[in-house]
N, C-alpha and C positions, 0 to 999 in steps of 0.2 A: 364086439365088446369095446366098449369105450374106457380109455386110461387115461390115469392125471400123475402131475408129477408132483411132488411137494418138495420144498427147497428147505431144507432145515441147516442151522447155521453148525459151521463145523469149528473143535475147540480151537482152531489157528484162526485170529482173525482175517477176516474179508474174503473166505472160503465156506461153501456150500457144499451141503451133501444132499444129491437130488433121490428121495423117494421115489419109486413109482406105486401109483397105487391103485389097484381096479376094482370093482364095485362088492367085489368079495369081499376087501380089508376093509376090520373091524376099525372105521374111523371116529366111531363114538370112542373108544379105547385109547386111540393114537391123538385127540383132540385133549381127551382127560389128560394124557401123559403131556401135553402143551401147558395146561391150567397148573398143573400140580409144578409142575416145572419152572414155572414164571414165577410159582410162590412161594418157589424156595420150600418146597415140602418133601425134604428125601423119604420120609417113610412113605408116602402118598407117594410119589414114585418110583422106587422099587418096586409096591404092589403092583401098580400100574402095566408095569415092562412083563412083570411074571404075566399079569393077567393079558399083556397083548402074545406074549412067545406062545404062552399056553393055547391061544386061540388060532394061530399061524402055525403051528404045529402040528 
């Protein structure tokens, strides 16, 4: 099984928090939760976070 890591930035600058993530994680979900996020859309990502836990769960 093959695994990736994704490096998402953490709230202290110049710090990294490294996901790992294997072909199971819902990455359509965890990408949405990147778009929504960049766009400054808290309702659109709330939903987002419910619908990734929901899925991880």
């Amino acid at each position: 099984m093959e695994k990736f890591n994704s490096e998402i930035s953490s709230k202290n600058k110049g710090e990294y928090i490294y996901l790992l993530i294997d072909p199971k994680f819902p990455a359509d979900i965890y990408n949405h939760i990147v778009s929504v996020s960049d766009a400054a859309d808290p309702v659109a990502l709330k939903l987002s976070i419910a619908e990734l836990k929901q899925q991880i769960h």
